[in-house]
Each structure stands twice: as structure tokens, then as C-alpha cells.
N, C-alpha and C positions, 0 to 999 in steps of 0.2 A: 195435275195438268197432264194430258196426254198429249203424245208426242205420234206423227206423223210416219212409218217407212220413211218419204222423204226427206222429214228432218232428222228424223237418225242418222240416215244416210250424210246428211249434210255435214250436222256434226263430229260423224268419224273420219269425213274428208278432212276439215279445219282441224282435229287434232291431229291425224297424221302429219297433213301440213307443217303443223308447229313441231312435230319432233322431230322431221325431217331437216328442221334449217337447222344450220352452224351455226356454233355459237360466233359469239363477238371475239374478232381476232385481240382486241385489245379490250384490257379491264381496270378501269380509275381504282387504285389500290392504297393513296394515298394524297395527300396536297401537303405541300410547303408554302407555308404565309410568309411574306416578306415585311420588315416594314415600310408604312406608307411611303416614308422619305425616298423608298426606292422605285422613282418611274421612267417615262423614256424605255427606247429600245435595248434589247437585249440583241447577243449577237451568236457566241458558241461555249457549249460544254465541254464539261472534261468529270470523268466520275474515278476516284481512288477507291479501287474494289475492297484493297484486304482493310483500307483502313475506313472503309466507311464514309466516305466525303466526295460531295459534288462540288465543282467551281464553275463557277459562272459569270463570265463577263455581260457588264452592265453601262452598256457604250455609253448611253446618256446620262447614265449618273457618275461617270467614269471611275467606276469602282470594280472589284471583283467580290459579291457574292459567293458566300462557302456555309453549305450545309451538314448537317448532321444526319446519315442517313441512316444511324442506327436510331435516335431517337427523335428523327424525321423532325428535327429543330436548326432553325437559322441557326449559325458560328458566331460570324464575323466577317468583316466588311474590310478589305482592302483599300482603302479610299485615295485621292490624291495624283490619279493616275490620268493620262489622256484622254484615249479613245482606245479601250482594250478591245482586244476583237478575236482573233483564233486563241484556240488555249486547247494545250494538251497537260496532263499528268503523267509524267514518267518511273512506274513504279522502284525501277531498278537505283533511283539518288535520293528519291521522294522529295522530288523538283517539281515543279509546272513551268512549261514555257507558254509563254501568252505573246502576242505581239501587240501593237498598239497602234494605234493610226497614228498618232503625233511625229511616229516616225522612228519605230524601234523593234530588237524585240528583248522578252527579259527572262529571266530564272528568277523564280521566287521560291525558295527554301521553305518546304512544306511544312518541317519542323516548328519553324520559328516564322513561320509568315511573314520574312524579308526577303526585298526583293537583291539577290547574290551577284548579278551579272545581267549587263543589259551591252547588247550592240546596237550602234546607231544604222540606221535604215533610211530611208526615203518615206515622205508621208505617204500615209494610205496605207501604212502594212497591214498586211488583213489574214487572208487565210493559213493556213498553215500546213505541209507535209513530214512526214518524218521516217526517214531509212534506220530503223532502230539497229538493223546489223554494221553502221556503217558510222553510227550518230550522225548522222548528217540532216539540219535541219531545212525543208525548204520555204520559204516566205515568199508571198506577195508583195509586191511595192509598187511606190512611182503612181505611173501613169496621169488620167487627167487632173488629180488632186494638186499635181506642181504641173498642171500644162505639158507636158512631155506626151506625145502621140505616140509611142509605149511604154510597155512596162517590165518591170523584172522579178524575174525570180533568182531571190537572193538564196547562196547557198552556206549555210551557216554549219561551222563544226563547233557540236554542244559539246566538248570537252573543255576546250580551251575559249570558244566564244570568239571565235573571229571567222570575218564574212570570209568564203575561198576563192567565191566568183558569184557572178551577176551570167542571165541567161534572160536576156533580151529578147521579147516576145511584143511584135507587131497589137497593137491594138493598144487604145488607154484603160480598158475597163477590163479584169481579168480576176475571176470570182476563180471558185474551187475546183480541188487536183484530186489525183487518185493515184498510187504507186502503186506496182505488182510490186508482191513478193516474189515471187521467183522470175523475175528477168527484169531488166534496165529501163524500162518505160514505164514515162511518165504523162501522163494525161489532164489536160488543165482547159477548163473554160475561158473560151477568148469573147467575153460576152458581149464586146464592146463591135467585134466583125461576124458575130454569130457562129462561130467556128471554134471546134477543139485540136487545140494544137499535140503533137505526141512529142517530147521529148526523148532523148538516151540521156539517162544519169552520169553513164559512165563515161561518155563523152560530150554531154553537154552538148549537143548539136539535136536540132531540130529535126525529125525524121518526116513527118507527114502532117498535114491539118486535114479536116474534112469538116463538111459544111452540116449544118443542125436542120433538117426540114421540119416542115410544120408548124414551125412558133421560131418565134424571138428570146433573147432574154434569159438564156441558157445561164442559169447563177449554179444549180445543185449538182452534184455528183457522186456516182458509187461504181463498185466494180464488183462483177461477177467474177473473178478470175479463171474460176475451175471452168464456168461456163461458156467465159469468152464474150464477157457482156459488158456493155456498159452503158449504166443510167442517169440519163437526163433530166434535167426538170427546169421547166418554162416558166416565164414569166406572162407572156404576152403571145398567144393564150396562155395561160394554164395546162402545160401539159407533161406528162410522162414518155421520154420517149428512149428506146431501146437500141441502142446501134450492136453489132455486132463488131471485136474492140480487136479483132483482127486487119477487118476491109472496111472499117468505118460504115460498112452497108446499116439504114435504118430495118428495124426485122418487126416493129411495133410501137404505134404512138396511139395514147390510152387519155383521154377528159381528166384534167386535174384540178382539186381547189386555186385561188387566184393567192398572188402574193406568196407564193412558196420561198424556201430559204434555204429549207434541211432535207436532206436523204439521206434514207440508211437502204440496204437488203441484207434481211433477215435467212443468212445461206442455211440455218437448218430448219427451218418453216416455208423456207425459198418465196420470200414476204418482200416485199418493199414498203415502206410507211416514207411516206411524203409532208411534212408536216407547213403549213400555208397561213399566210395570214388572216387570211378569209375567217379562221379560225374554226378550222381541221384539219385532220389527218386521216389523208388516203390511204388508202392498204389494196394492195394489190397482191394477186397472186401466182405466182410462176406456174406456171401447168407446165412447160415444157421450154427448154431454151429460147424457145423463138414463140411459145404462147404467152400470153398475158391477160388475166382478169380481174376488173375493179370487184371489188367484193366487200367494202365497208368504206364509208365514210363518219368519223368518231369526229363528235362536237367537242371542242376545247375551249379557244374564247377567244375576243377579236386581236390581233395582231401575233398572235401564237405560233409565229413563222419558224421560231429556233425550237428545234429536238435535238437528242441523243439517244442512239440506240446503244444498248448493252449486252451484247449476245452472252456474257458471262451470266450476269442476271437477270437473264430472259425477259429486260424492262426497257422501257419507251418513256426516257424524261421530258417532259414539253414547256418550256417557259411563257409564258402568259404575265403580258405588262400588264401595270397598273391600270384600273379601266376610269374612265371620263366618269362614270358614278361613285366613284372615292374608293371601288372594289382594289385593296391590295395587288399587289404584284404576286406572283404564286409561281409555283413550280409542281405541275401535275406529273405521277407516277404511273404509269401503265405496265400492267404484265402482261406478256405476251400468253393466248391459250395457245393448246397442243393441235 
């Protein structure tokens, strides 16, 4: 077959083309099958790095899910629990604190997978913060769940397990926070009045709110700190948006999948992964504190609203319910590329 100048031409454009593009910022690297019995929404991870184990709260089946990530095998099932919802690992007691919408929150003994110490909360506790210099845990509660036009953020000392105080925040519907590390503010979705409130830790007093433009439904959050950023994620639209976390100024608002839940940013890839229930995960990418661009949308599966990012090992957990054709519940593993 003889080939054309033209089509030569052609064909050295299309391969350059293809070597030109970036790779895919995320790479399916593994899955975790759950069994059937396990359906209903999922809500937040927690990944035990040195020992190998993910937890995962499984609202509707109101159990916690715990993995094996050395030999990428289900454990064991927590069962018997309310409505579990935020969950951390804290390597330093080899604890997990999880809280539970029934109206708690608890320590479960890593070791022995009992649960050690539970304080009573308000229904609806849900997300979770944590001052690891200071133990100090912070929880969600209240609001429209018991009728109460707002809500609290309860302050919990993990030492001893007793609430310190309550930090009453206008609004009944108040999704996820974000804590600097180095200084006293605290930042929390008041999703219910479309506004982020800032709090002081150290005095528990309210300092500022600012108002969310562009969309509604402000549930996700993360923080740039080095940058001075902090990110948003919509419901209604769909979208990503960028405040600057000093003046509350918006610096960029970016098309996101629908049904969102989860954000991380990825500070040494300077990555955001938005993970939606639309079922994907957006990936943006920081050009410059105040640039932003979409550069990958990764197919997961429908309601695959809950991630976790693991900047330790460079991976992107994503939970995916049970689907309506009998397809198990799973837990997909993404690596991050370079």
C-alpha cells in the first residue's frame, strides 16, 4: 500500500499528538469486593498506613467495613451500630474514632475491634475534625434531624472522652470542616444558609462567615494552607469553587460531576480529586494559586460519592455501593501518576 506526503504528514501529526498528551492523573490499581449483604450508602474512610487497613463506614448497613490492604482482602464487619458516619484512625493509640448519627461518637480498639468509649451527642453526628496537637475532637451534631434551627460543633477531649463544650452554629444543616495547622481557625460548611462559617479554636467564638457564589449545596472541603486556599464542592450545580481562605474572595469556580461528597488536594501534585456520585472523579489541576484546570474526568460507578486521599501512599480510595444489577459493593484503589 502506498502512502501519500499527505498521509504521512497526517500520521506524524496523530502520533505526535498522542505523545504529547499526559498521562491519566489516576490509575485503577486494584478493587476490593465486598460481600453482597453489604448495600446502601457509604459515607467516610480512614486508611491505617503502617498496619495496612482501611475502615469504612457503611451507613446503611450500619456497620464498619475493614480491609486488608496488604492482601487487598475484606477483614471484618463491625456490625450492630446505628448510622456510622465520619471516621478517623489515630495511629499514635491504634484507635479509630467514628461518630454515628444515632447520636454519638465512639473509640473502637483497633486491636481487638471493641468499641472502648463512646460519648453521647445529639442525632445527626456526622463529620468529624481532629487537633491532633491538642486531642481535641471536633463533631457535627444537632440540627434539622431533632428540629433545632441549628447546629453544634461539639468539642470532644480524646483522652478522657468528655464533651468540653458545644459551638453553636446558625443554620440546621452543617456538612464538612477544615482545621489549619498552624493557627486557630476553623472552617466549616453551613450548607443549610450556603455560607462558611470561620471559627477560633482557641476561643470558640465565631470570627467571620462568607457567602458560597455560584452554586448551592456546599457539602465538600479542603485546604490549601501554604496557599491560602480553600475548596469547595457543590451540589446544585456541580461545582468546584476556590475562595481565597484569608478574604473569603472567590479566585475560581470550575464545571464539576453531580452528587459530590468527597475532596481532597493533592499539595505535592497540587491535584484536587473531587469524587461524585454521578460516578466520577474530577481531577483538577492548580497552575498557580488563583489558576485552575479540569484535566481528567475518571469513570468509577454510580453513587461513588465517598473517597480518600492518601498523600502517604500516593492513592485515591473510592467506595462504590452495591449496584441495582447484583454488582457487589467494592472499594476501587487509584495511584496517583507523577
Amino acid at each position: 500500500m502506498k502512502l501519500t506526503i499527505a498521509g504521512l504528514i497526517c500520521i506524524a501529526g496523530l502520533d505526535a499528538a498522542v505523545q504529547s498528551q499526559s498521562p491519566a492523573p489516576l490509575h485503577l490499581v486494584q478493587t476490593l469486593t465486598m460481600d453482597k449483604s453489604v448495600t446502601g450508602r457509604f459515607d467516610q474512610m480512614a486508611v491505617d498506613i503502617q498496619g495496612g487497613r482501611l475502615f469504612l463506614t457503611a451507613a446503611d448497613h450500619h456497620s464498619i467495613q475493614i480491609f486488608d490492604l496488604k492482601s487487598a482482602k475484606w477483614m471484618r464487619s463491625i456490625t450492630g451500630l446505628g448510622k456510622p458516619a465520619g471516621i478517623m484512625y489515630v495511629p499514635e493509640t491504634d484507635r479509630v474514632l467514628f461518630s454515628d448519627g444515632a447520636g454519638s461518637n465512639n473509640v473502637l480498639d483497633a486491636a481487638t475491634y471493641k468499641i472502648v468509649g463512646t460519648v453521647t451527642l445529639a442525632a445527626d453526628a456526622d463529620s468529624l475534625g481532629f487537633d491532633r496537637d491538642a486531642n481535641l475532637l471536633y463533631v457535627i451534631n444537632s440540627g434539622r434531624d431533632v428540629k433545632e434551627m441549628f447546629s453544634r460543633l461539639s468539642i470532644v477531649d480524646t483522652k478522657n472522652q468528655k464533651i468540653l463544650g458545644d459551638i453553636k452554629i446558625d443554620g440546621d444543616r452543617v456538612e464538612a470542616m477544615a482545621l489549619e495547622k498552624g493557627g486557630p481557625r476553623l472552617f466549616i460548611n453551613v450548607t443549610a444558609l450556603n455560607k462558611v462559617a470561620v471559627l477560633d479554636r482557641k476561643t470558640r467564638q465565631l470570627i467571620t462567615t462568607w457567602d458560597v457564589p455560584d452554586a448551592k449545596e456546599n457539602v465538600s472541603m479542603a485546604l490549601d494552607e501554604a496557599g491560602h486556599k480553600l475548596f469547595l464542592a457543590t451540589r446544585a450545580p456541580g461545582r468546584l469553587i476556590v475562595l481565597n481562605s484569608d478574604t473569603g474572595k472567590a479566585v475560581a469556580s470550575l464545571p464539576a460531576a453531580g452528587g459530590v461528597d468527597d475532596l481532597a488536594y493533592d499539595v505535592a501534585h497540587k491535584r484536587i480529586y473531587l469524587s461524585a456520585g454521578d460516578g466520577f472523579v474530577n481531577v483538577y489541576q492548580q497552575k498557580t494559586p488563583d489558576t485552575y484546570e479540569a484535566v481528567a474526568q475518571i469513570p468509577t460507578g454510580p453513587g461513588a460519592r465517598n473517597s480518600r486521599f492518601v498523600p502517604e501512599q500516593n492513592r485515591l480510595y473510592v467506595a462504590v455501593p452495591a449496584g441495582k444489577d447484583g454488582k457487589p459493593a467494592e472499594v476501587q484503589i487509584y495511584e496517583v501518576s507523577q
